[in-house]
gemmi code that builds the backbone of each chain (N, CA, C; Angstrom):
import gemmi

chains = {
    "A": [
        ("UNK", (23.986, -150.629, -129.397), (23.297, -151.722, -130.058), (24.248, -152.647, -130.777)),
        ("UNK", (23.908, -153.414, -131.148), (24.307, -154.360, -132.079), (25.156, -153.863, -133.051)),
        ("UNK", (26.002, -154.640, -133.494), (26.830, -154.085, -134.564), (27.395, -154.962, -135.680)),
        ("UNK", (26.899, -155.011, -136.891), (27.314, -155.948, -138.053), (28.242, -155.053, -138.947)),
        ("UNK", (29.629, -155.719, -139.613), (29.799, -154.745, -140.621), (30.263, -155.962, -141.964)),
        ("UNK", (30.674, -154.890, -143.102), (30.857, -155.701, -143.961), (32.060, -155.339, -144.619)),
        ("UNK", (32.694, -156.075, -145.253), (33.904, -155.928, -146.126), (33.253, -156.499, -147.677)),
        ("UNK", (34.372, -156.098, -148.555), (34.181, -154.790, -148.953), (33.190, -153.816, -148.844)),
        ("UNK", (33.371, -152.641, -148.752), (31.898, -151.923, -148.743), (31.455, -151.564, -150.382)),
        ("UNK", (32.547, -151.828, -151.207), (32.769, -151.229, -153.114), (33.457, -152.148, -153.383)),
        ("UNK", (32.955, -152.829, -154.304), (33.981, -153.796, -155.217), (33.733, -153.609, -156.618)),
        ("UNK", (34.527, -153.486, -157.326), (34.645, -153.741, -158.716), (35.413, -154.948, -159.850)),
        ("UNK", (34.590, -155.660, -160.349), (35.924, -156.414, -160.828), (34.849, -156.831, -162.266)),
        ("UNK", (35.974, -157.533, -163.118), (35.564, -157.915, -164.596), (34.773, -159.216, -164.522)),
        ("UNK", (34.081, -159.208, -165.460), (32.816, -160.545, -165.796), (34.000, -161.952, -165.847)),
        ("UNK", (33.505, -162.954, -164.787), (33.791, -163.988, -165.157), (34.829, -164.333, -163.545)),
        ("UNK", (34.995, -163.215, -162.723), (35.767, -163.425, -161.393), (34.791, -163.507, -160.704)),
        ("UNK", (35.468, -164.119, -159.407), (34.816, -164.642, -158.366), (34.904, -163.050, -157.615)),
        ("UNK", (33.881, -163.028, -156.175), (33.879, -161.901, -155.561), (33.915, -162.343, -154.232)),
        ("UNK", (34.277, -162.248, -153.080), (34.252, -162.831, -151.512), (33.386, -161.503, -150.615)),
        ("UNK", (32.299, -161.860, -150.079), (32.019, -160.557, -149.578), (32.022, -161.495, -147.806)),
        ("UNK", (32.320, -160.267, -147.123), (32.442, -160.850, -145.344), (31.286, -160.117, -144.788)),
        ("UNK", (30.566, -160.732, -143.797), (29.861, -160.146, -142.693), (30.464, -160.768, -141.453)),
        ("UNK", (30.080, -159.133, -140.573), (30.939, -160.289, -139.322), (30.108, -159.135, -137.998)),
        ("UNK", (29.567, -160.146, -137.413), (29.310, -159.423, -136.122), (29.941, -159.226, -135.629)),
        ("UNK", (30.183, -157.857, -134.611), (31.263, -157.222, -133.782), (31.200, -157.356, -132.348)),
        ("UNK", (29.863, -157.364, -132.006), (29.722, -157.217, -130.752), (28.675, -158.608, -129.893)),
        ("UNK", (28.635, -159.227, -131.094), (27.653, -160.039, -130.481), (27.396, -161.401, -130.882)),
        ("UNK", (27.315, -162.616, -130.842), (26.958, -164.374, -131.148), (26.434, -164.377, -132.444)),
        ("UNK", (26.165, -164.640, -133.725), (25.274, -164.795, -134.415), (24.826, -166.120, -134.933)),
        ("UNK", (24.304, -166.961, -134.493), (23.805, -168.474, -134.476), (22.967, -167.890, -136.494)),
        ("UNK", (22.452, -166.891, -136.346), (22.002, -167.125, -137.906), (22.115, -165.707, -138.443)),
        ("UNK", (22.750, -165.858, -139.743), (23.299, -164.554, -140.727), (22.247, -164.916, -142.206)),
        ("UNK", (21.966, -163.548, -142.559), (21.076, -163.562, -143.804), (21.908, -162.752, -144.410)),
        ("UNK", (21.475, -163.402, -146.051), (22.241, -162.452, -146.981), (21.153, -161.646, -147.954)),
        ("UNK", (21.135, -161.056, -148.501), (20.332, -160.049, -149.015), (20.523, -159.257, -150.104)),
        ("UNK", (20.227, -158.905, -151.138), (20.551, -158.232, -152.479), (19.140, -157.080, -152.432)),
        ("UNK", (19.635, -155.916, -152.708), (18.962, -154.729, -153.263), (19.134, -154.409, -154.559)),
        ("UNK", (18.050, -154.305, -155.585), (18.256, -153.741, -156.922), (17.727, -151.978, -156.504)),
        ("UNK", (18.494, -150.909, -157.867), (18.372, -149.586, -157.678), (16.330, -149.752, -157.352)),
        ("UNK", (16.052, -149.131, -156.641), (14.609, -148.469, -155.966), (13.859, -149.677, -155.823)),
        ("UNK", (14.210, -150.934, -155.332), (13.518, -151.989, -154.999), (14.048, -152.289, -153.345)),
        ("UNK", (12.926, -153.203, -153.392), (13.272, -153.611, -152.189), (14.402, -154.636, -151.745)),
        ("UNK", (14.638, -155.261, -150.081), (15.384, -156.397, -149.980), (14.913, -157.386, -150.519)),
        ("UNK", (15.582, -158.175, -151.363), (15.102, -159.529, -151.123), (15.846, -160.777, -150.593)),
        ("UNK", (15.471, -161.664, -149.750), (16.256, -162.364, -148.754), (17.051, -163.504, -149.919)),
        ("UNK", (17.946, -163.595, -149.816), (19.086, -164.952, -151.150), (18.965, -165.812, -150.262)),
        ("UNK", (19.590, -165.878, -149.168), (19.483, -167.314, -148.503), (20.016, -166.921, -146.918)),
        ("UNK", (19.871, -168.141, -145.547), (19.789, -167.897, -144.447), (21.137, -168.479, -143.946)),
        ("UNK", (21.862, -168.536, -143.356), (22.796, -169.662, -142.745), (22.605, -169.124, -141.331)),
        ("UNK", (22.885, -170.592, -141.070), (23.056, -171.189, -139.547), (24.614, -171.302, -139.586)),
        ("UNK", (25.155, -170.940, -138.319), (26.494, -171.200, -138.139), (26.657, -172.938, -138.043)),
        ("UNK", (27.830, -173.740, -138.833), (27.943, -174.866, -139.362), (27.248, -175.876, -139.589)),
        ("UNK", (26.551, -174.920, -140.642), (25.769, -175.995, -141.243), (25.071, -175.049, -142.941)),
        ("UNK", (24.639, -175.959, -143.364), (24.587, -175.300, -144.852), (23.587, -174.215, -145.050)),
        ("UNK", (23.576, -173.728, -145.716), (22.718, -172.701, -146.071), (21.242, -172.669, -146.877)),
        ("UNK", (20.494, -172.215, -146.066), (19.286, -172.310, -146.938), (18.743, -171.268, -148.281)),
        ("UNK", (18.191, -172.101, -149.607), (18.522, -170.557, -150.266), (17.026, -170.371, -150.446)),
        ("UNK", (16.685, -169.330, -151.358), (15.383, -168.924, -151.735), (14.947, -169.202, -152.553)),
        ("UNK", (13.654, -169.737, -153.224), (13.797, -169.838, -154.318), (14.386, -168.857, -155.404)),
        ("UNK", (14.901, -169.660, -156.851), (15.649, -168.510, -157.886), (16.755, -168.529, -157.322)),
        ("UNK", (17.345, -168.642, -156.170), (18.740, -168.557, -155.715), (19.981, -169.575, -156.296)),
        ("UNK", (20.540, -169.418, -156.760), (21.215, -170.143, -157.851), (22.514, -170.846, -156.584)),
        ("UNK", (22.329, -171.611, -155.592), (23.532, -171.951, -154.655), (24.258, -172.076, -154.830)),
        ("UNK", (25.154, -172.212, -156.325), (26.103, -173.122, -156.743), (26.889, -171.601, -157.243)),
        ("UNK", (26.117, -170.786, -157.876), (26.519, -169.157, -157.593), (26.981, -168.152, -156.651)),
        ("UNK", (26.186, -168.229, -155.684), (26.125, -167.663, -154.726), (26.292, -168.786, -153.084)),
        ("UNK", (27.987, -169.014, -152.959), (28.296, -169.590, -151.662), (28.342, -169.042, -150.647)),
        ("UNK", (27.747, -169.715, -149.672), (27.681, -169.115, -148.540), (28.307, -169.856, -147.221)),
        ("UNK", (29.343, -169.249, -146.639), (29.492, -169.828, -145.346), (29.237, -169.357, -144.136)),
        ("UNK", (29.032, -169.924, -143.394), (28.676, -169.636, -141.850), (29.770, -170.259, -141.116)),
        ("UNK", (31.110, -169.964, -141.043), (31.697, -170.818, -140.122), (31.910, -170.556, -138.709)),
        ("UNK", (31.821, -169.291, -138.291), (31.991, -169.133, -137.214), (30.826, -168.369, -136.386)),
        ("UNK", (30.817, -168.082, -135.351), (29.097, -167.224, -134.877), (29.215, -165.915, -135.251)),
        ("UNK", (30.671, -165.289, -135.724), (30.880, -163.679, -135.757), (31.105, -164.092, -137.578)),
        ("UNK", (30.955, -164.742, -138.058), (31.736, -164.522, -139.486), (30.335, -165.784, -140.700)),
        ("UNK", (30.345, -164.710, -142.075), (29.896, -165.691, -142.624), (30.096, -164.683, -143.975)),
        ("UNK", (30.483, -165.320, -145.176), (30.914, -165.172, -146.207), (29.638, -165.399, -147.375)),
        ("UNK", (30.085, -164.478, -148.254), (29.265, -164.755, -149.566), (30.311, -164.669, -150.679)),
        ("UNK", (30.235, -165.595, -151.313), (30.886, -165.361, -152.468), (30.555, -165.498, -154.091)),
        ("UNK", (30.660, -164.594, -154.630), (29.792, -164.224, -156.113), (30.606, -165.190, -157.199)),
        ("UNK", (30.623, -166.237, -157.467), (31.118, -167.064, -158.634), (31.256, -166.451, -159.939)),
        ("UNK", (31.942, -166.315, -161.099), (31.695, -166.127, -162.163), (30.662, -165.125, -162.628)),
        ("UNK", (30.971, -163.904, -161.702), (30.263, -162.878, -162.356), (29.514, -162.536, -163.011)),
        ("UNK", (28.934, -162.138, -163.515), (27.991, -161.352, -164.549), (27.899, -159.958, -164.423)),
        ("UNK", (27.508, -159.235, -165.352), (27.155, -158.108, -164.896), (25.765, -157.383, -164.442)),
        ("UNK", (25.013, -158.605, -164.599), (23.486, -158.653, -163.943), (23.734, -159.166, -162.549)),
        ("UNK", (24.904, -159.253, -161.988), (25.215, -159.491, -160.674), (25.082, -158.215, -159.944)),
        ("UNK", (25.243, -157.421, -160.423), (25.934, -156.037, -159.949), (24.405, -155.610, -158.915)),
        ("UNK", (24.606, -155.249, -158.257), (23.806, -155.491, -157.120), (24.376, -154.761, -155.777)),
        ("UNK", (23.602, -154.274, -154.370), (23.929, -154.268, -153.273), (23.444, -155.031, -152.606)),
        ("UNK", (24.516, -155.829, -151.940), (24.338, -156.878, -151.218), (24.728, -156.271, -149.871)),
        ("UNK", (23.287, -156.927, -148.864), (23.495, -157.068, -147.677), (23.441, -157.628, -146.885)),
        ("UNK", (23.751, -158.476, -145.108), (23.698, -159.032, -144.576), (23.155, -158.679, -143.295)),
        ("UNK", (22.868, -159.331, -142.658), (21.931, -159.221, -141.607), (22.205, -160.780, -140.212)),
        ("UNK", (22.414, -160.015, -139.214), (22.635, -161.222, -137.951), (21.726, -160.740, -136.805)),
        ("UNK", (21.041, -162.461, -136.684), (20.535, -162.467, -135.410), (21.349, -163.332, -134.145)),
        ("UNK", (21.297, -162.274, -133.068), (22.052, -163.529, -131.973), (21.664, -164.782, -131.004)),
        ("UNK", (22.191, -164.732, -130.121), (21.655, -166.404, -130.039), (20.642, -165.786, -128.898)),
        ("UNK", (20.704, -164.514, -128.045), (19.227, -164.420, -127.348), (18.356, -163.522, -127.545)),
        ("UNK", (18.617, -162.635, -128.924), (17.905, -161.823, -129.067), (16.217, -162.448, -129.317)),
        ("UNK", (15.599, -161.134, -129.952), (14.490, -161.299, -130.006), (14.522, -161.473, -131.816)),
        ("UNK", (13.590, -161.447, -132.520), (13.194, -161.453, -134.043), (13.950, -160.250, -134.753)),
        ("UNK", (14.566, -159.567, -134.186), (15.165, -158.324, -134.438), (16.712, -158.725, -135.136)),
        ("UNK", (16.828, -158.491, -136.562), (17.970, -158.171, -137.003), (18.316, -157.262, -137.045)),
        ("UNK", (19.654, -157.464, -137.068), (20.559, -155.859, -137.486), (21.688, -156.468, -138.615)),
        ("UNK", (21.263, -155.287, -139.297), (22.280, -155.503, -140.815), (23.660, -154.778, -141.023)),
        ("UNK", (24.114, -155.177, -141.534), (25.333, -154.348, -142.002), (24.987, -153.438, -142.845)),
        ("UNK", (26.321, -152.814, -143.411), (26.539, -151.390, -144.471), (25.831, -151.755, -145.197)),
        ("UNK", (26.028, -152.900, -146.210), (26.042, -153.262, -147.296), (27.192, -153.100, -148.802)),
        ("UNK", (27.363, -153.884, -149.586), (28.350, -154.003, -150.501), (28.031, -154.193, -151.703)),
        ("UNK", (28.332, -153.029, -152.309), (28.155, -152.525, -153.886), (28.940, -152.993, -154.860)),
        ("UNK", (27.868, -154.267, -155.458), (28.807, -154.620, -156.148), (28.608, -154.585, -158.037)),
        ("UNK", (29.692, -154.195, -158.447), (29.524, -153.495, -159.904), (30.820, -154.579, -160.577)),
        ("UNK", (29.947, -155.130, -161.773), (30.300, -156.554, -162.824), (30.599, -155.472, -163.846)),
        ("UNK", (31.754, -155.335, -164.364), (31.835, -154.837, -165.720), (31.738, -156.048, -167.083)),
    ],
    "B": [
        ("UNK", (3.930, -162.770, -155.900), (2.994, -162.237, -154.813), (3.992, -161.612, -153.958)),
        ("UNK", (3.218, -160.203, -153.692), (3.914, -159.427, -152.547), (3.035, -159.704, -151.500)),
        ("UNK", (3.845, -160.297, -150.646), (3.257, -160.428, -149.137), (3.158, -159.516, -148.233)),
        ("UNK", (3.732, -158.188, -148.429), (4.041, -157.117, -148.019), (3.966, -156.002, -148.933)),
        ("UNK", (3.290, -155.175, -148.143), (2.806, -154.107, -149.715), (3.087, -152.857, -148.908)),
        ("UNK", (4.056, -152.056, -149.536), (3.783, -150.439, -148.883), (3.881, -149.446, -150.393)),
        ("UNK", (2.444, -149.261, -150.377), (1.946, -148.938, -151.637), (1.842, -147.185, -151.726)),
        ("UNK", (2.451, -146.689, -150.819), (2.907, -145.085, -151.114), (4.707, -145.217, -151.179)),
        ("UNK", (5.243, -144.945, -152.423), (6.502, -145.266, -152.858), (7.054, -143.561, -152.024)),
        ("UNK", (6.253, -142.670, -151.928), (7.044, -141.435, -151.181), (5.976, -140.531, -150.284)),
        ("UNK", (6.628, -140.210, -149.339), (5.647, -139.169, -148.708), (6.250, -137.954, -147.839)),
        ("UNK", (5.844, -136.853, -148.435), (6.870, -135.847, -147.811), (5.850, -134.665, -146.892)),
        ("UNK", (5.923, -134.444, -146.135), (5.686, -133.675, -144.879), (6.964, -132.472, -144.560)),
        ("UNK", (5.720, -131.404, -143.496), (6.199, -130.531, -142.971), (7.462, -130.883, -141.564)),
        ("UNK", (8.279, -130.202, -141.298), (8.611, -130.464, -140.126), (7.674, -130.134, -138.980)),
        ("UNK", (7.679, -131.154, -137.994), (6.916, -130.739, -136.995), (5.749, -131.502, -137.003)),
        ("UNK", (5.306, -131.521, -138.026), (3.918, -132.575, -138.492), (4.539, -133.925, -137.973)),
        ("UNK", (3.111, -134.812, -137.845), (2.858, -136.244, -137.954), (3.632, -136.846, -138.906)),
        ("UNK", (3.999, -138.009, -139.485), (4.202, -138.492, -140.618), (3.501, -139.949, -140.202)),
        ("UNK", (2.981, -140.593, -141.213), (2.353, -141.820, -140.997), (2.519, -142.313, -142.120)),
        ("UNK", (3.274, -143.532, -142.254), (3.794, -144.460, -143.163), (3.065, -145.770, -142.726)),
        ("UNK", (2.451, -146.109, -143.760), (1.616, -147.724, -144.037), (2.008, -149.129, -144.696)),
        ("UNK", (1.614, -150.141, -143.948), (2.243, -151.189, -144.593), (1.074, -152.006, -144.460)),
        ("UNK", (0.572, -153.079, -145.569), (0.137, -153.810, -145.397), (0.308, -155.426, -145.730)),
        ("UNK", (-0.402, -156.502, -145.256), (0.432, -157.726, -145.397), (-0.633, -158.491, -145.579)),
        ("UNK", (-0.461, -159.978, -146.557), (-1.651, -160.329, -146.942), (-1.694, -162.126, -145.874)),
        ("UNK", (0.116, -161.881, -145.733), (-0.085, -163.574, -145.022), (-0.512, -163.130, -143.231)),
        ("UNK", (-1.285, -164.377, -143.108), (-1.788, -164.481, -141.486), (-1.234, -164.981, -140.799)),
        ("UNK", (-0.050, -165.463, -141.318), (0.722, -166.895, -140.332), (1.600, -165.873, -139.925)),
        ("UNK", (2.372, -164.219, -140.519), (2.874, -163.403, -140.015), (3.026, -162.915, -138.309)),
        ("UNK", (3.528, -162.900, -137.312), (3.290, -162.636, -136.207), (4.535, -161.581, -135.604)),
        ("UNK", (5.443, -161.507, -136.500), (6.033, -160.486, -135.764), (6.349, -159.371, -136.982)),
        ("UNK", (6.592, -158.093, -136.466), (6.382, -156.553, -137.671), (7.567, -155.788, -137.146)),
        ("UNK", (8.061, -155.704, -138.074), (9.583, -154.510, -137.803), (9.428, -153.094, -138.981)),
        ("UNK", (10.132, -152.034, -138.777), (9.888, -151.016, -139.052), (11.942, -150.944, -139.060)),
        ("UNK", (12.231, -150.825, -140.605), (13.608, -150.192, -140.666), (13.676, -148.764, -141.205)),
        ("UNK", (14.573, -148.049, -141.472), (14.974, -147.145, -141.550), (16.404, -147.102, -142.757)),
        ("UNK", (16.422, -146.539, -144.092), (17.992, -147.155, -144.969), (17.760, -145.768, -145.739)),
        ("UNK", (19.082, -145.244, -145.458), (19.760, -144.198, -146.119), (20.481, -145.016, -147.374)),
        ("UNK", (20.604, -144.196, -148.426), (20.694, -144.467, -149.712), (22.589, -145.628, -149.530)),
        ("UNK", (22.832, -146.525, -150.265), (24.372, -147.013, -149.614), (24.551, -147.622, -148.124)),
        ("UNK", (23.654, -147.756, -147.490), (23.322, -148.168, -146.061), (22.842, -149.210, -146.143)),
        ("UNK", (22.962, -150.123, -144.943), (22.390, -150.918, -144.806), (21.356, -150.837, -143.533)),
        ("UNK", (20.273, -151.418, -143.801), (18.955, -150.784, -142.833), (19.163, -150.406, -141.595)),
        ("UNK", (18.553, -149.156, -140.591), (18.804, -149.440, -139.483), (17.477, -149.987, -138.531)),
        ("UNK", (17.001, -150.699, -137.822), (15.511, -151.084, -137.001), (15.308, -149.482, -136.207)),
        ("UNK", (14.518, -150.159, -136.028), (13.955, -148.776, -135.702), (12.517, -149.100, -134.399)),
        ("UNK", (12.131, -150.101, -135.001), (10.840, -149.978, -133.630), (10.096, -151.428, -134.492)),
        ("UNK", (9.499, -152.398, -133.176), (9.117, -153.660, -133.810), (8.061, -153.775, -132.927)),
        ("UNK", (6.847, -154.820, -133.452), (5.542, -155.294, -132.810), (5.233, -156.960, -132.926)),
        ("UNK", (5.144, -157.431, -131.789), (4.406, -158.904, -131.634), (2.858, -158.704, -132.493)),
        ("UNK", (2.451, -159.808, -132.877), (1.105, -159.827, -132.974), (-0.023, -160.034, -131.628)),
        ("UNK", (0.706, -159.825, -130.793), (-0.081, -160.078, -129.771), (-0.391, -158.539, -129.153)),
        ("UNK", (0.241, -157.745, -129.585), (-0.107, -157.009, -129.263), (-0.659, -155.432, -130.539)),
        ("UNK", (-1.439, -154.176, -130.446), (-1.424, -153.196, -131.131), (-1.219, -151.983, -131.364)),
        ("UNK", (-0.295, -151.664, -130.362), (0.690, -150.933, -130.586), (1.787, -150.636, -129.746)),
        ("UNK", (2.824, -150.319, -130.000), (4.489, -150.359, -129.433), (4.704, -148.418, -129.672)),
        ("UNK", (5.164, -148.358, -128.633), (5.789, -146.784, -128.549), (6.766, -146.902, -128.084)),
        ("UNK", (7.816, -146.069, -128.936), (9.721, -145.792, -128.607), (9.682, -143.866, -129.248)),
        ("UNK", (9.903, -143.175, -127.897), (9.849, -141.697, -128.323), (8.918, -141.383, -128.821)),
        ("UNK", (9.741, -141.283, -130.137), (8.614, -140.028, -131.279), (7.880, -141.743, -132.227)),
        ("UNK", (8.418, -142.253, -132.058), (8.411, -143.641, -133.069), (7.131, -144.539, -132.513)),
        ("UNK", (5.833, -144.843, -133.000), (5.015, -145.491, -132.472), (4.949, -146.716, -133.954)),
        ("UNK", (3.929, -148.048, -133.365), (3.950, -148.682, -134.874), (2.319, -149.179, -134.326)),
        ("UNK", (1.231, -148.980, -134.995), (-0.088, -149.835, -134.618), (-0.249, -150.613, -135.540)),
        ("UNK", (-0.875, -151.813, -134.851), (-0.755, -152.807, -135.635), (-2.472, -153.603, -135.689)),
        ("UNK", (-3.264, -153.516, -136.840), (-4.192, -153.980, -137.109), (-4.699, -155.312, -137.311)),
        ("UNK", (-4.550, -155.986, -137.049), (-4.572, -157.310, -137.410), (-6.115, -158.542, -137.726)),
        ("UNK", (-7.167, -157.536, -138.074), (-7.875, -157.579, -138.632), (-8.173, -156.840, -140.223)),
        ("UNK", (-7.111, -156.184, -140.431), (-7.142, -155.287, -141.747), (-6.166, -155.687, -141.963)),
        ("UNK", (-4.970, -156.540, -141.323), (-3.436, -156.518, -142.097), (-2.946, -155.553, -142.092)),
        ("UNK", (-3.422, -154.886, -140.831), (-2.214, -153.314, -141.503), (-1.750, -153.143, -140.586)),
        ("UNK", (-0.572, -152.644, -140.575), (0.082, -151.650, -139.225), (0.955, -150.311, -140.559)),
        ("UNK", (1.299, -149.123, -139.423), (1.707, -148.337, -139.545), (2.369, -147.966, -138.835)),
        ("UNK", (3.611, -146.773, -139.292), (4.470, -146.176, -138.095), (4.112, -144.555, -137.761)),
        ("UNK", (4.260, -144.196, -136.918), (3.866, -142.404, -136.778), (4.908, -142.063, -136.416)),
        ("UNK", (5.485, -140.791, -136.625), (6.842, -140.397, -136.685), (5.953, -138.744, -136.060)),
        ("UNK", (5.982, -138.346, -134.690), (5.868, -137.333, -134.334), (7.015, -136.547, -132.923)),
        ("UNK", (7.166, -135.647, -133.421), (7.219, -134.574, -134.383), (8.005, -134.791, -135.620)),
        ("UNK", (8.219, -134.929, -136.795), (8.660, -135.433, -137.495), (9.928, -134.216, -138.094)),
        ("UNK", (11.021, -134.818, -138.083), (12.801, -133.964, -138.365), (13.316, -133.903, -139.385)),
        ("UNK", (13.744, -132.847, -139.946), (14.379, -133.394, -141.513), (15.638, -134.624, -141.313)),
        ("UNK", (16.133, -134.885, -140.565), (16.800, -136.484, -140.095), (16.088, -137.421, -140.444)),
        ("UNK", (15.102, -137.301, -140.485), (13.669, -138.405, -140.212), (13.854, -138.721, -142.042)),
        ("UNK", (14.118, -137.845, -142.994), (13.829, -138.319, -144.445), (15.207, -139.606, -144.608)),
        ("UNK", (14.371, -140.547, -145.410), (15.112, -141.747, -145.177), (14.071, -142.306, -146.225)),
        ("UNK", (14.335, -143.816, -146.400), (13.587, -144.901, -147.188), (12.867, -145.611, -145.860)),
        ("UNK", (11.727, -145.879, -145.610), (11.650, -147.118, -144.306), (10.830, -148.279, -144.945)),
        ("UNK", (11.093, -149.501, -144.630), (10.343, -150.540, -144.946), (9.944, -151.344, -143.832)),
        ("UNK", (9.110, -151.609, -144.292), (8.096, -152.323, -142.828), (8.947, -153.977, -143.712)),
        ("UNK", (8.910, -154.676, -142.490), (9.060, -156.005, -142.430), (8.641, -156.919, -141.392)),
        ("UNK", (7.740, -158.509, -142.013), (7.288, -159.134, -141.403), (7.815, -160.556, -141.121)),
        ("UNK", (7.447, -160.987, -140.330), (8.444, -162.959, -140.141), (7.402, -163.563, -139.541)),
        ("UNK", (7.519, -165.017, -139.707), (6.545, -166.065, -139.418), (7.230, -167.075, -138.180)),
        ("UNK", (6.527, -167.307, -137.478), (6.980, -168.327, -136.343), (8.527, -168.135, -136.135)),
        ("UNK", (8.923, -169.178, -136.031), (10.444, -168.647, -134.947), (11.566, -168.830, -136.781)),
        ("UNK", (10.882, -168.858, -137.801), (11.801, -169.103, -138.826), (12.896, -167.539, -138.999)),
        ("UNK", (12.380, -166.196, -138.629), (12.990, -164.833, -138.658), (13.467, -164.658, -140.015)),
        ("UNK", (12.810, -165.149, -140.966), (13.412, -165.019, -142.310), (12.551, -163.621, -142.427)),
        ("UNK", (12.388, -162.613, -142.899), (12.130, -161.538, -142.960), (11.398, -160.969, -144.316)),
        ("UNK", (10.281, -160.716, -144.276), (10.020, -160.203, -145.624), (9.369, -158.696, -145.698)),
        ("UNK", (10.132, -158.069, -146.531), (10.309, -156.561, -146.308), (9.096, -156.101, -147.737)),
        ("UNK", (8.666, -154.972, -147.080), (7.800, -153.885, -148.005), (8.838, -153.149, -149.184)),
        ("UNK", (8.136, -152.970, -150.140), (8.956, -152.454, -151.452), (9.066, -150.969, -150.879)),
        ("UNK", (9.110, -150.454, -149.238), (9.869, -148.915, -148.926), (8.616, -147.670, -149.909)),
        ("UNK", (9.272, -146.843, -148.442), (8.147, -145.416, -149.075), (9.669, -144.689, -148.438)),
        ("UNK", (9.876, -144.016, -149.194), (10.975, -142.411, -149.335), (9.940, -141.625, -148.555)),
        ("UNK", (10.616, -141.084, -147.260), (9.825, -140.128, -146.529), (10.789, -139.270, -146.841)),
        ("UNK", (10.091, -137.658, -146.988), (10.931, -136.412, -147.423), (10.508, -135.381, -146.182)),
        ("UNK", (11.042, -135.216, -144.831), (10.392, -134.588, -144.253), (11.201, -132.506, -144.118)),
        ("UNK", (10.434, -131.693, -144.929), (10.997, -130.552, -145.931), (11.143, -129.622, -144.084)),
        ("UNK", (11.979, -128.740, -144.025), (12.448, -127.776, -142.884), (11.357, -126.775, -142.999)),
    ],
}
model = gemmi.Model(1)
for chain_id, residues in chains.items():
    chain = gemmi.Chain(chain_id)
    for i, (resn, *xyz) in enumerate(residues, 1):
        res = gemmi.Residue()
        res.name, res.seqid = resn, gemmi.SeqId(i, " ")
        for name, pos in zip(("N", "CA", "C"), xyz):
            atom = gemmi.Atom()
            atom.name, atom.element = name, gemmi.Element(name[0])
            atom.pos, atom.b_iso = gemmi.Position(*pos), 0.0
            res.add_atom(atom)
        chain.add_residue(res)
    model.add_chain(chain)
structure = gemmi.Structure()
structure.add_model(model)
structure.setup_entities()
């Protein structure tokens, strides 16, 4: 099947740094990558969508200017956590659909991320 | 508003037994239903999905029926494995947008 992964899978860093997280499909096109945050015993909730080159759509509450997102290539699309918090701290995950699949994503690991 | 409701947060079963996990959904414009699977640190795995056009999809042990006069579908997990204990969340999407909106997960505990 399909295969998404993510870098870092653990990050740690102090309030007020930036964080870069990667998704990258391995095996397959991804015309659109979702990004995704889990709080402890809740569910996903979707942050925002990208289309490969072109901007990103966010959710509402999604703070864009926080949370950047690129799509530059069909295997690669970036999130990056601005200025920290420690109410950031979160697992973030991503998710790619390809260019002939069906409605079916497949997600990555996901990346744990802890704001001191 | 939860558009997606899976309102048993755990359900634990015998091995060997049925397991039947429920989801229900309140939007109609919904037309397609996925069924993941997420170990704790994981990121989800799919597991078995349904058109609205149709009411029910079978993969193995993995079936999903889908009601669409009650808003409900469910998954049946028979014979059900202690492998099988996991978090699963049903998730639904609207027209060709695939933005995904997932059930707040039921912890299946399926005991040896």
């Amino acid at each position: 099947g399909a295969v998404v992964s993510q870098h870092p899978s653990r990050v740690i860093c102090k309030s007020g740094t930036s964080v870069k997280i990667e998704c990258r499909s391995l095996d397959f096109q991804a015309t659109t990558m979702f990004w995704y945050r889990q709080f402890p015993k809740q569910s996903l909730m979707l942050m925002a969508t990208s289309n490969e080159g072109s901007k990103a759509t966010y959710e509402q509450g999604v703070e864009k200017d926080k949370f950047l997102i690129n799509h530059a290539s069909l295997t690669l699309s970036t999130l990056t956590v601005t200025s920290a918090h420690p109410e950031d701290s979160s697992f973030y995950i991503c998710s790619a659909r390809g260019l002939t699949s069906t409605d079916t994503q497949y997600f990555g690991p996901g990346t744990r991320l802890t704001v001191l | 508003d939860q558009q997606v409701k899976q309102n048993s947060p755990s359900l634990s079963v015998q091995e060997g037994r049925i397991s039947i996990l429920n989801c229900d959904y309140t939007n109609s414009m919904f037309d397609y239903f996925l069924w993941y699977k997420k170990y704790p640190a994981e990121g989800p795995t799919f597991l078995i999905s349904i058109s609205s056009i149709k009411d029910k999809n079978e993969d193995g042990r993995f079936t999903v029926f889908l009601n669409k006069s009650a808003k409900h579908l469910s998954l049946h997990i028979v014979p059900s494995q202690p492998g099988d204990s996991a978090v699963y969340f049903c998730a639904a999407s609207v027209d060709s947008s695939y933005k995904l909106i997932f059930g707040s997960g039921t912890r299946l505990l399926v005991r040896p």
